[in-house]
PABA-219467 format. One record per residue (C-alpha): y, z, x; residue in one letter. Coordinates in steps of 0.2 Angstrom, whole numbers. Layout:
REM residues N
+-------+-------+-------+--------+
|    yy |    zz |    xx | residu |
+-------+-------+-------+--------+
|     Y |     Z |     X |      A |
...
+-------+-------+-------+--------+
***
This chain:
REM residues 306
+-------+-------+-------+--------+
|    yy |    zz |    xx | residu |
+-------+-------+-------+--------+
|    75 |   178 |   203 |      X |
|    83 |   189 |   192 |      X |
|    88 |   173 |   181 |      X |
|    67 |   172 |   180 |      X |
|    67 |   192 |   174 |      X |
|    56 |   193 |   188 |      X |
|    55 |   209 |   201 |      X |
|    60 |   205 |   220 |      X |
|    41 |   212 |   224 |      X |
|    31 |   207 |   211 |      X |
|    21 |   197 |   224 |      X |
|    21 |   209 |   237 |      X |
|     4 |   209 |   246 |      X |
|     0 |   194 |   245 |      X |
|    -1 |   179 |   254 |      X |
|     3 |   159 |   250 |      X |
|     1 |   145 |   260 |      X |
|     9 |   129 |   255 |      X |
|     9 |   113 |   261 |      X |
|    22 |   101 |   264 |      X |
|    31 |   116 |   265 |      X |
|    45 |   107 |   278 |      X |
|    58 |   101 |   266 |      X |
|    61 |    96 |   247 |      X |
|    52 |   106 |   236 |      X |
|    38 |   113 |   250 |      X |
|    53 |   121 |   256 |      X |
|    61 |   128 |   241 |      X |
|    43 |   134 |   233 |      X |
|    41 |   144 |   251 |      X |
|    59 |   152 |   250 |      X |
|    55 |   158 |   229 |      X |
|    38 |   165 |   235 |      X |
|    44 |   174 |   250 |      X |
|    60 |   181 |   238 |      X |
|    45 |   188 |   226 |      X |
|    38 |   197 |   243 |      X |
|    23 |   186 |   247 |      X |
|    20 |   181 |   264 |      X |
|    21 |   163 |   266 |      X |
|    11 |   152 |   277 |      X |
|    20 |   134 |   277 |      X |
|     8 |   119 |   282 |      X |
|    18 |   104 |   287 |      X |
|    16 |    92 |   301 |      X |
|    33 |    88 |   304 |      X |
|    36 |   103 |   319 |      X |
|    55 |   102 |   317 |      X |
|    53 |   102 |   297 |      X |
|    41 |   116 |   300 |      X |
|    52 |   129 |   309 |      X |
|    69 |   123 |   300 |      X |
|    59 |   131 |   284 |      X |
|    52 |   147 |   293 |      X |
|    69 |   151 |   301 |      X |
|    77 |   148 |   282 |      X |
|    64 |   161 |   274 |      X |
|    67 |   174 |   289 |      X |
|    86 |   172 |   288 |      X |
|    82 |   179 |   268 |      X |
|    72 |   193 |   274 |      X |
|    54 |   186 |   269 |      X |
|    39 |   182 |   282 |      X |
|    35 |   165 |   286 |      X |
|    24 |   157 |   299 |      X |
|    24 |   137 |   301 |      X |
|     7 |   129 |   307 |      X |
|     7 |   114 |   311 |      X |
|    -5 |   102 |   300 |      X |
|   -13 |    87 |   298 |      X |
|   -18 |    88 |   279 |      X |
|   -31 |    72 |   282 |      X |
|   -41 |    81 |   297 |      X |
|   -53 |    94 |   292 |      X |
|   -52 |    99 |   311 |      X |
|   -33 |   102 |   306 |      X |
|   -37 |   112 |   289 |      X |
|   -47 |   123 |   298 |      X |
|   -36 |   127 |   312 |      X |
|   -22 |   132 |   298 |      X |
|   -35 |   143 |   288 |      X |
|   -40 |   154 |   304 |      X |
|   -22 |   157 |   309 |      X |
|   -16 |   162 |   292 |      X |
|   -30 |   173 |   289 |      X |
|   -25 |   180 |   308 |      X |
|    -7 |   184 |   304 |      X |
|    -6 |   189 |   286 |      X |
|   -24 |   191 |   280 |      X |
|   -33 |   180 |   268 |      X |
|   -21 |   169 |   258 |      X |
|   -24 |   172 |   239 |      X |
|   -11 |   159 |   232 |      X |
|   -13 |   139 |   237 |      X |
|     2 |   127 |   234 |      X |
|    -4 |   109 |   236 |      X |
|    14 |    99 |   238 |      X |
|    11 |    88 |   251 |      X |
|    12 |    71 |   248 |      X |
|    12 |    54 |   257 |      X |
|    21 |    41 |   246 |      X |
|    24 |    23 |   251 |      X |
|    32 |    13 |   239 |      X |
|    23 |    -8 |   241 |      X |
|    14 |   -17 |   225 |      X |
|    -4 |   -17 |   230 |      X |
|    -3 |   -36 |   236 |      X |
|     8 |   -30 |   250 |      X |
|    -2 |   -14 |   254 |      X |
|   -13 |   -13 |   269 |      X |
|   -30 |    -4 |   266 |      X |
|   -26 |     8 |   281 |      X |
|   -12 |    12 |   271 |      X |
|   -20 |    16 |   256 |      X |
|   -33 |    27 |   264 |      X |
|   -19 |    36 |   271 |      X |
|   -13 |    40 |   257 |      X |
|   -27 |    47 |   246 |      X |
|   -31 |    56 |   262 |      X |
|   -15 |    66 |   264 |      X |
|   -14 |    67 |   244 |      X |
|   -29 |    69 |   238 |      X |
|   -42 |    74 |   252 |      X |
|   -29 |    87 |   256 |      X |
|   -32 |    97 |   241 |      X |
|   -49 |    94 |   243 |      X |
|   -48 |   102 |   261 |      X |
|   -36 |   116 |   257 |      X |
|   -45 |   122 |   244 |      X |
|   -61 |   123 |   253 |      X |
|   -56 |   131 |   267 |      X |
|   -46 |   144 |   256 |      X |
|   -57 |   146 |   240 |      X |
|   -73 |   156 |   245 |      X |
|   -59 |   170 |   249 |      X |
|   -54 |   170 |   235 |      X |
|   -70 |   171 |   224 |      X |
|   -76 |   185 |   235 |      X |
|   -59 |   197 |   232 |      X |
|   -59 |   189 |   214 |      X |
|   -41 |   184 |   212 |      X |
|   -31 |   169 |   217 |      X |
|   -19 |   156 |   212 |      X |
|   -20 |   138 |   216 |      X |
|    -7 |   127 |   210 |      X |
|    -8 |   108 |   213 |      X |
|     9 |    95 |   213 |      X |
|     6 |    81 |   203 |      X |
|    14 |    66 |   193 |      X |
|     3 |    55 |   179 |      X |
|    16 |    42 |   173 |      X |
|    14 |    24 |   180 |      X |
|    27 |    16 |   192 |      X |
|    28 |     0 |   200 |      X |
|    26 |     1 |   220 |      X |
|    17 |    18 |   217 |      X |
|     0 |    15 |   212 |      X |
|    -8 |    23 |   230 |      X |
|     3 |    38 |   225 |      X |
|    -2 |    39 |   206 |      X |
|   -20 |    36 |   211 |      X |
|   -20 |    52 |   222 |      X |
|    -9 |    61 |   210 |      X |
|   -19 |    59 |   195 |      X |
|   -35 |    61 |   206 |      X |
|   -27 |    77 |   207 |      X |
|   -27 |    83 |   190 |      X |
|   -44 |    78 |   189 |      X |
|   -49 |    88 |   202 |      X |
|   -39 |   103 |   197 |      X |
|   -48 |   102 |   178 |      X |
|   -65 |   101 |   187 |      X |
|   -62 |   115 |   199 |      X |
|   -55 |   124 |   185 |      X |
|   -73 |   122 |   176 |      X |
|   -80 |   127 |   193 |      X |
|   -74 |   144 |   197 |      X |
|   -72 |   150 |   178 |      X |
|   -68 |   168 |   175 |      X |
|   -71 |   175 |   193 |      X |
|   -53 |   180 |   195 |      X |
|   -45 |   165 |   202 |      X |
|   -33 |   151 |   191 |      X |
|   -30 |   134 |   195 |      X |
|   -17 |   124 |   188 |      X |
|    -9 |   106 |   190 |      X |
|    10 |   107 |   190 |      X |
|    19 |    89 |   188 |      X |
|    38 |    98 |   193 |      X |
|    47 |    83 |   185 |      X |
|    60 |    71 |   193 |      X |
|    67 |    80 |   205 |      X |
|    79 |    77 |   220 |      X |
|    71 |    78 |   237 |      X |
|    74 |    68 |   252 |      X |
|    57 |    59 |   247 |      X |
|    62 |    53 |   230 |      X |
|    80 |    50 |   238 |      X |
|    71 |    36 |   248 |      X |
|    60 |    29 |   236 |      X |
|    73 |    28 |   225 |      X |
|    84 |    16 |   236 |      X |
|    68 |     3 |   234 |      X |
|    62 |     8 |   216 |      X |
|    80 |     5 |   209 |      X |
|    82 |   -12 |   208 |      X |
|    62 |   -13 |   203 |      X |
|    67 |    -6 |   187 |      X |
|    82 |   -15 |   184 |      X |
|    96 |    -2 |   190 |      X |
|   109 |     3 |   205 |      X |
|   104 |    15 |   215 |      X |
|   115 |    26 |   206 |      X |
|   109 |    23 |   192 |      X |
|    93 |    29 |   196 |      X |
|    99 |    45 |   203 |      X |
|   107 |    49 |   190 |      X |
|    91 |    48 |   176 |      X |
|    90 |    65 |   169 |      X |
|    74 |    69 |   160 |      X |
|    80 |    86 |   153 |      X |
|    97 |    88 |   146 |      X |
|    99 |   104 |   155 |      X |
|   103 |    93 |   170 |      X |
|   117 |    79 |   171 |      X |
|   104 |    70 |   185 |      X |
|    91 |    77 |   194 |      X |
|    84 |    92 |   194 |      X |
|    89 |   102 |   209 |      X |
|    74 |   105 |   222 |      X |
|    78 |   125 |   221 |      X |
|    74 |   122 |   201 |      X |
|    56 |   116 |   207 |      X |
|    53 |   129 |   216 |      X |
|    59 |   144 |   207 |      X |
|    45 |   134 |   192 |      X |
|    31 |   135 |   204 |      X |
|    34 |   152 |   207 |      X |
|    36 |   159 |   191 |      X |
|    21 |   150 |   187 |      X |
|    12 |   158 |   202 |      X |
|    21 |   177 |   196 |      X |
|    19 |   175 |   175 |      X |
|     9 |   161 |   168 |      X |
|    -8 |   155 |   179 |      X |
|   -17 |   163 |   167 |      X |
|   -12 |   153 |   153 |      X |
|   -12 |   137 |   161 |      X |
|   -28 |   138 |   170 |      X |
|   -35 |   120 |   170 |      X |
|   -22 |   112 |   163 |      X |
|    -8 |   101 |   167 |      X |
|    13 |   107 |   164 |      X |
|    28 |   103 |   170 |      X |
|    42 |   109 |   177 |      X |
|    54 |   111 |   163 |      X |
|    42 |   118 |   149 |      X |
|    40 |   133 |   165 |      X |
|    59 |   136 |   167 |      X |
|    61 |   138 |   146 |      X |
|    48 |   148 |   147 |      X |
|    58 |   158 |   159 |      X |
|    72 |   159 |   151 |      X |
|    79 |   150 |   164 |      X |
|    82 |   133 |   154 |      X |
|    85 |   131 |   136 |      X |
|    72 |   119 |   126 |      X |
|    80 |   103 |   123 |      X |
|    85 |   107 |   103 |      X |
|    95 |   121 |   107 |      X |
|   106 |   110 |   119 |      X |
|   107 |    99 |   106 |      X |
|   113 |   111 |    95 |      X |
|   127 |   117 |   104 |      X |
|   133 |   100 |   104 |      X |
|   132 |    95 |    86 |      X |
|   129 |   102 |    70 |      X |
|   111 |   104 |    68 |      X |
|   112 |   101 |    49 |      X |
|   119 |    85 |    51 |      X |
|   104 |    77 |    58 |      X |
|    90 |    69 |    49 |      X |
|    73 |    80 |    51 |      X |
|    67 |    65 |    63 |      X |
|    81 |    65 |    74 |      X |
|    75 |    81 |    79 |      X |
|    69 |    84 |    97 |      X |
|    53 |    91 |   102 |      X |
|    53 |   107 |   109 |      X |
|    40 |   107 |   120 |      X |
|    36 |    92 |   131 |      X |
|    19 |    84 |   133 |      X |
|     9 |    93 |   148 |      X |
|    11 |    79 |   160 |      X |
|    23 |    75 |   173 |      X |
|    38 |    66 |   165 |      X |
|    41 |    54 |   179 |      X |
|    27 |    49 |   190 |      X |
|    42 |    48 |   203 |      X |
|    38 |    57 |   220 |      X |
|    44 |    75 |   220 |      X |
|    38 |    83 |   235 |      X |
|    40 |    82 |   253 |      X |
|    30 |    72 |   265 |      X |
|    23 |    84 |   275 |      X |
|    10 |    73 |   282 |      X |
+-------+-------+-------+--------+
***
């Protein structure tokens, strides 16, 4: 955290739940937030996934509880709001990472299948928030922060829908709660290496005309020589959560505009410049410095957790 500039406690008293939080990114988002001193609440169906995560944040000196959860069933939803209310009091930060992402072109894809999906995805979110906004509004602070991915991929288009339903739906709730204290904000962490994307990628490879290698090694920000590592995610949601909800409240970023922001990356021009000699190159060879607020892959970053 200190690469962030960010104190160990700067998000004592308070309390997060995130979904998905089992493995990949769910997992690394619940260690940064517990190492900042919030008290983390992981939602994640897989019960082995579950516990692996909340032993992890113990054995770091944070507090964790897993609770199981079904992010389609209300039923379920509610069950995880009256517990996490029970052991830490009412959560004031909401991490939407859960995910369901089947890779099959739609001709292959069962209907059940694709309601599944925008249930987990995007019915989720919708449940999460419910259960956890009114608590919010009434102590007039929180932080909601919503996974998402925009770009189009082939076998994908259950996921993408969910996803960009997603950004939709945190503009809209954005609109909704105003300036009553609480910040929504829909984070696209980029192409990141999880056990979910490791997956896909075995099937999506050959889709788009590489090896398997191949695909794991796409880097989208010269920073990294592949991937981004999962622990890069997370430390970007959690300074998002810590430093910059306000500035992004409604809108849509990704992961690798939050970590220059921290100081944690450098902008892709001053990589470049330390490996040739910037006045060498013609004024429209120059890179951007700032990516466009969207996800740069549309490639599934989070964990299952459903």
């Amino acid at each position: 955290m200190r690469r962030l500039g960010l104190k160990d406690n700067v998000l004592a008293g308070r309390t997060a739940v995130v979904t998905g939080g089992g493995q990949g990114i769910g997992r690394e988002i619940c260690l940064a937030l517990a190492g900042l001193g919030a008290a983390v609440v992981i939602a994640e169906l897989s019960a082995e996934d579950g516990l692996a995560t909340e032993t992890l944040v113990a054995r770091t000196g944070g507090r964790a509880l897993f609770i199981q959860t079904d992010m389609s069933s209300e039923e379920s939803v509610t069950v995880l709001g009256a517990k996490a209310r029970e052991a830490f009091g009412a959560p004031d930060i909401l991490v939407n990472n859960a995910i369901l992402c089947p890779v099959k072109p739609v001709t292959e894809m069962e209907t059940e299948l694709w309601d599944r999906v925008l249930a987990v995805n995007l019915r989720g979110a919708f449940l999460t928030v419910k259960a956890f906004l009114p608590d919010m509004l009434a102590a007039g602070r929180g932080i909601i922060v919503n996974l998402v991915s925009t770009d189009a991929m082939p076998g994908l288009s259950a996921y993408i829908a969910s996803k960009e339903g997603l950004v939709g739906f945190t503009r809209s709730l954005a609109l909704e709660v105003g300036d009553r204290g609480v910040r929504v904000v829909a984070l696209g962490p980029g192409m990141v290496d999880t056990p979910g994307l490791r997956r896909a990628g075995v099937v999506l490879a050959p889709v788009l005309g590489l090896t398997a290698e191949e695909f794991f090694k796409v880097s989208i920000h010269p920073a990294y020589e592949g991937l981004m590592p999962a622990a890069d995610a997370g430390l970007a949601t959690a300074y998002l959560v810590a430093e910059l909800a306000d500035e992004y409240h409604g809108e849509v970023v990704d992961g690798y505009t939050v970590l220059e922001r921290a100081g944690y990356l450098k902008p892709p021009v001053e990589v470049l410049a330390e490996a040739v000699n910037p006045s060498r190159l013609p004024p429209e060879a120059a890179p951007a410095t700032r990516r466009p607020a969207t996800t740069p892959s549309g490639l599934p970053e989070a964990g299952s957790g459903a």
